[in-house]
C-alpha positions in Angstrom: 131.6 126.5 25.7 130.8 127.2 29.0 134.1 126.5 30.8 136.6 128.7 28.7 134.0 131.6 29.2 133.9 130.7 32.7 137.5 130.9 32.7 137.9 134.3 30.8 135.7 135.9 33.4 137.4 134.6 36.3 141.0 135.6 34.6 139.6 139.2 33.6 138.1 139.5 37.0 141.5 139.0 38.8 143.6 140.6 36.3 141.3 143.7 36.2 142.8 145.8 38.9 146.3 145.1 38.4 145.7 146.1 34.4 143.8 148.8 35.6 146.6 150.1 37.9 149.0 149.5 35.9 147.4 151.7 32.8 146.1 154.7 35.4 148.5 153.8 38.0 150.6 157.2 37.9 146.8 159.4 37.3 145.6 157.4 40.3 148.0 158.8 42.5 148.0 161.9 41.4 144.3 162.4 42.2 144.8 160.6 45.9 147.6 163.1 46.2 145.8 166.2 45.3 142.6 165.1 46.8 145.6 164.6 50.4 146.6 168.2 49.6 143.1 169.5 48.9 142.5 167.7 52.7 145.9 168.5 54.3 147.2 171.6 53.1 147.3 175.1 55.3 148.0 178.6 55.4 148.9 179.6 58.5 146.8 177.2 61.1 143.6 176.8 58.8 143.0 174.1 56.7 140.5 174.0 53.8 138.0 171.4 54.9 138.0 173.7 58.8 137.4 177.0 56.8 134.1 175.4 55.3 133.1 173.8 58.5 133.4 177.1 59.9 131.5 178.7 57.0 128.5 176.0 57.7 128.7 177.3 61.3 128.5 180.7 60.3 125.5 180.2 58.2 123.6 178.3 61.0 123.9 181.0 63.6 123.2 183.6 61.0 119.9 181.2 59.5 118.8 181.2 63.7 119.5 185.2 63.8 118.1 186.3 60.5 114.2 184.6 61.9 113.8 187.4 64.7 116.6 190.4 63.0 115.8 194.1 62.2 115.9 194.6 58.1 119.5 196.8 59.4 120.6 193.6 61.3 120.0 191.1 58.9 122.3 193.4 56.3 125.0 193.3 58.2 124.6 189.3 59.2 124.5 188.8 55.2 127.5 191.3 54.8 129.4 189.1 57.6 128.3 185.8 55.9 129.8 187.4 52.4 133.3 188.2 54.4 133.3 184.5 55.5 132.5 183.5 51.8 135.3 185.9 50.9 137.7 184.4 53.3 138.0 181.6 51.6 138.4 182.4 48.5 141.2 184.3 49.7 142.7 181.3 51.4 141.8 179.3 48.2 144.3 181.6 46.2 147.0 181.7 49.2 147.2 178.8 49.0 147.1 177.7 44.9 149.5 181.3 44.1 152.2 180.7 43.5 151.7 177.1 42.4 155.4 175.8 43.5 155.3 177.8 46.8 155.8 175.3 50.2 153.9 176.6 53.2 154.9 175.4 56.6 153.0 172.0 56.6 152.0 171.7 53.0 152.3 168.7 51.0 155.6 169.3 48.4 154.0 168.6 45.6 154.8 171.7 43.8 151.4 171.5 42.0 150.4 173.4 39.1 146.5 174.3 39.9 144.5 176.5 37.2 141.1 176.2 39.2 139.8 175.7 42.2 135.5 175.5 42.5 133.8 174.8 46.1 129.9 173.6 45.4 127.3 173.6 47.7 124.5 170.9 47.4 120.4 171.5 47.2 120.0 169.5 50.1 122.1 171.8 52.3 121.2 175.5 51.0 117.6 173.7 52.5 119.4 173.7 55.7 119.5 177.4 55.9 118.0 180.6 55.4 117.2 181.5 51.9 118.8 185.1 51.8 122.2 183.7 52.5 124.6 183.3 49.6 125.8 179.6 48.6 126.8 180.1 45.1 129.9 178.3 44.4 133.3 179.8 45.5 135.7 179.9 42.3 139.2 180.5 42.1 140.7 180.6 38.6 144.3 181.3 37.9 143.2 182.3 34.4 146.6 181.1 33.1 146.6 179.5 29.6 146.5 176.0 29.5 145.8 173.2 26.7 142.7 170.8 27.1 145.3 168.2 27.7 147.3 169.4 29.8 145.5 169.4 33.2 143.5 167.1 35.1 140.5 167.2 36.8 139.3 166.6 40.0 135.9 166.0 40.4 133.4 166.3 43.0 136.0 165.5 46.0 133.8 165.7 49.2 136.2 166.6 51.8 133.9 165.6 54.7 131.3 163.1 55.0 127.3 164.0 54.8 128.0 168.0 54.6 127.2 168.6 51.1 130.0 170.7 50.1 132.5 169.3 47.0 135.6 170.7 45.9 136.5 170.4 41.9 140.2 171.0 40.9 142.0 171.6 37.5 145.6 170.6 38.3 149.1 169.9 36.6 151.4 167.7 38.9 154.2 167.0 36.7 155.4 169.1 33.2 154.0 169.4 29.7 156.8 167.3 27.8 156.4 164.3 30.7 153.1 164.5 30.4 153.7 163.9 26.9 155.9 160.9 27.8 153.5 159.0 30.2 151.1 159.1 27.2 153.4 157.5 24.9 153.6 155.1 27.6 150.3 154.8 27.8 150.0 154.1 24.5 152.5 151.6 24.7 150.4 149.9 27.7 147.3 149.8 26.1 149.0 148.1 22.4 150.5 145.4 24.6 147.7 144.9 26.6 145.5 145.0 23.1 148.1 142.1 22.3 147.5 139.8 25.1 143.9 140.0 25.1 143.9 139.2 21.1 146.5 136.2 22.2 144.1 135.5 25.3 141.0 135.6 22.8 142.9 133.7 20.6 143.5 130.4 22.7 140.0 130.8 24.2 138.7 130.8 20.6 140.6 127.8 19.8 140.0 126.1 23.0 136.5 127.1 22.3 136.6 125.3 19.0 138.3 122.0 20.4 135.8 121.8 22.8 133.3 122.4 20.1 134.4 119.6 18.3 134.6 117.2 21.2 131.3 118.1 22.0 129.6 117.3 18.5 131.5 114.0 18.7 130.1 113.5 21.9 126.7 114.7 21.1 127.0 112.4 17.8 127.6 109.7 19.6 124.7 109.8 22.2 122.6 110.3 19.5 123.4 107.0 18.1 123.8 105.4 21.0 120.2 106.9 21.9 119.2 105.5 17.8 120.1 102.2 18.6 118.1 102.5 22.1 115.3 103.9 20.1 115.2 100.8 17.6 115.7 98.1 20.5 112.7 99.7 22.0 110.8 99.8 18.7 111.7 96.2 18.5 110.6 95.0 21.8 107.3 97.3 21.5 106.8 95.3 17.9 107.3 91.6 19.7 104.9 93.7 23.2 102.0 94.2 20.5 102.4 90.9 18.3 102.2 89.1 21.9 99.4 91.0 22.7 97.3 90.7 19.4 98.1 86.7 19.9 96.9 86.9 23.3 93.9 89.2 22.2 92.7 86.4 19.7 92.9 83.9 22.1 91.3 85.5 24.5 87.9 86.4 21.6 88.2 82.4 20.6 87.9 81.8 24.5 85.1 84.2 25.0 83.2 82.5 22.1 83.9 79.2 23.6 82.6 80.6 26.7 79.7 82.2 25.0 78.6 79.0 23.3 79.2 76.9 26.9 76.7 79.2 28.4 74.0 79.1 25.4 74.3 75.7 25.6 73.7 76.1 29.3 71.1 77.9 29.0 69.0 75.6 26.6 69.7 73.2 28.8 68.4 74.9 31.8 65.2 75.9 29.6 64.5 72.1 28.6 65.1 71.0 32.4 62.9 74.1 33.3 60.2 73.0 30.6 60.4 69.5 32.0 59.7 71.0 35.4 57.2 72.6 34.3 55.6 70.0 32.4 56.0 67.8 35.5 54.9 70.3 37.8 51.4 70.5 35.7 51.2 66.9 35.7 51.6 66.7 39.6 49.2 69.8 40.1 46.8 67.4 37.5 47.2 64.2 39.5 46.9 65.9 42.8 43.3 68.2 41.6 42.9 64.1 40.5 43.2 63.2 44.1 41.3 65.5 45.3 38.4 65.1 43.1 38.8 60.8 43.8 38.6 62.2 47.6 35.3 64.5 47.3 33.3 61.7 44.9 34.6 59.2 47.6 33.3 60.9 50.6 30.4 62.1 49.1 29.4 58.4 48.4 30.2 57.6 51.7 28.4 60.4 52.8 25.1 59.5 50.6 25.5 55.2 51.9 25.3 56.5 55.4 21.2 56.5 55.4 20.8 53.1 53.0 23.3 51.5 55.7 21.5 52.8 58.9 18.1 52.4 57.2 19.5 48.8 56.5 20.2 48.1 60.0 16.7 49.2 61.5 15.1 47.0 58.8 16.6 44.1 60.6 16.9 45.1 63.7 13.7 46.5 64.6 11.7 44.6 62.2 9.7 47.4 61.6 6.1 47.5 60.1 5.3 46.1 56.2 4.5 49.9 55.4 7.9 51.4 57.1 9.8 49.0 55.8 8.5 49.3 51.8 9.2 53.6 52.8 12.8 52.4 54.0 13.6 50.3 51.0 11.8 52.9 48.8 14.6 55.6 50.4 17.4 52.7 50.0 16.7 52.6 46.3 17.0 56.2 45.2 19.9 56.4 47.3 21.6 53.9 45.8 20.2 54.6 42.1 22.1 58.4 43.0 25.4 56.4 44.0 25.3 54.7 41.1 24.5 57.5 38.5 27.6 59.7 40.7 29.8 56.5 40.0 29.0 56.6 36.0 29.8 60.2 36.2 32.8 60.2 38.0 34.1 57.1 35.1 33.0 59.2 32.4 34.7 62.0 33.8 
């Protein structure tokens, strides 16, 4: 829906002016030619839009004068400031009486004006000093007239940035034509009525065709996005079957595992307890050794005196009574081997 609107703006976009012209055409250029008369026109050598730049100049000075003037001097600059406003009403109503009258270098329009109103802004009545008088300047012709039988000008600023507008109540052409460009008018506006029903129209129906194109459209992605919706549903299926299978295998694995490393482990325990058991039986054969060693050298140490005892027996051949006290000592010793030796096999 988006194009045909697109296109309805663009259309009504360019056709805007030329409709517009074409309804207002003839009141467009009767303003642009009053507003040119309003701008152009003179009596004598004065124009309007001089006689209020010469009024602005008037109330300057006269602001500058009135700061330092005598209360009998500042009358008379008001009363002079009054004449100027005077002046141009008088030049407004030379130059709107009579309506059909050509001055030298007026426009020949032969316009019927009924009212002619000069307004001064806020911002400029600032400008200047408060006694001064810049209440609008009216001219009225105070002819009858019918509500739709004139036109209005509205707020025409003749000059740039001066504050100062001019409103006009004008006739340009007669009563019964005026009558007949209404008529035509009204004839304008029914066709152009028709055109934009028979432009609404084919944008409605275009509107619709493309409506319908688009639910076909849209009814078929959504299928199409359907069956992309089940083949993924499908495949995700198959993804999580595969992965449950996988998962199982995995837990039969990990017990497998699990009873690899019990059995392991009691392995390592029984070769640990062997260890062990070995290592006590090693510690018991060495404390074994150890004890063989000490009852060993302590017999060697105790057959050290019977052996050198022994030798001075028959070596020396010592006297009957040393020798009986030598064998004596041999004796004992040897009775102590022997009861070590019992010990030591009991043990």
């Amino acid at each position: 829906m988006l194009a045909p609107l697109l296109l309805a703006a663009i259309v009504l976009y360019f056709l805007r002016e030329p409709i517009n012209y074409w309804r207002q055409g003839e009141l467009l250029y009767d303003e642009q030619a009053i507003q040119e008369w309003v701008r152009e026109a003179r009596v004598g050598s004065s124009s309007l839009p001089e006689m209020l730049k010469d009024f602005q100049d008037n109330a300057a000075a006269s602001s500058t004068e009135l700061e330092t003037a005598t209360p009998g001097l500042a009358a008379s600059i008001r009363f002079e400031h009054g004449q100027k406003r005077e002046e141009i009403r008088q030049f407004i109503a030379a130059l709107c009486v009579p309506p059909t009258k050509i001055y030298s270098g007026q426009l020949p329009l032969f316009p019927m004006i009924y009212r002619v109103e000069v307004r001064f802004d806020d911002a400029l009545k600032k400008k200047y000093d408060a006694t001064l008088n810049f209440e609008p300047i009216v001219w009225d012709s105070e002819s009858p007239r019918h509500p739709h039988q004139f036109r209005k000008l509205d707020g025409y600023q003749v000059s740039r940035d001066e504050g100062v507008k001019i409103y006009v109540e004008y006739q340009l052409h007669a009563y019964l034509q005026k009558q007949f460009n209404e008529r035509e008018d009204d004839a304008r506006r029914r066709l152009i009525n028709l055109w934009v029903l028979v432009f609404a129209f084919v944008a409605l129906l275009w509107m619709l065709l493309m409506q319908r194109r688009q639910e076909a459209r849209e009814q078929q992605r959504l299928q199409t996005e359907q069956q992309i919706h089940e083949s993924r549903q499908k495949h995700l299926e198959e993804e999580l079957r595969r992965q449950e299978a996988e998962r199982k295998q995995e837990v039969a694995e990990r017990k497998q595992l699990e009873e690899e490393l019990r059995r392991q482990a009691a392995e390592r325990e029984k070769q640990e307890a062997e260890r062990q058991a070995l290592e006590l039986k090693s510690q018991m054969f060495h404390s074994i050794g150890i004890m063989a060693k000490s009852y060993a050298h302590n017999i060697k140490n105790l057959l050290v005196r019977p052996n050198d005892l022994l030798r001075r027996c028959l070596e020396e051949q010592p006297s009957t009574e040393d020798k009986s006290r030598m064998l004596q000592e041999i004796q004992q010793t040897l009775g102590t081997v022997t009861e070590r030796q019992e010990r030591a096999l009991l043990f």
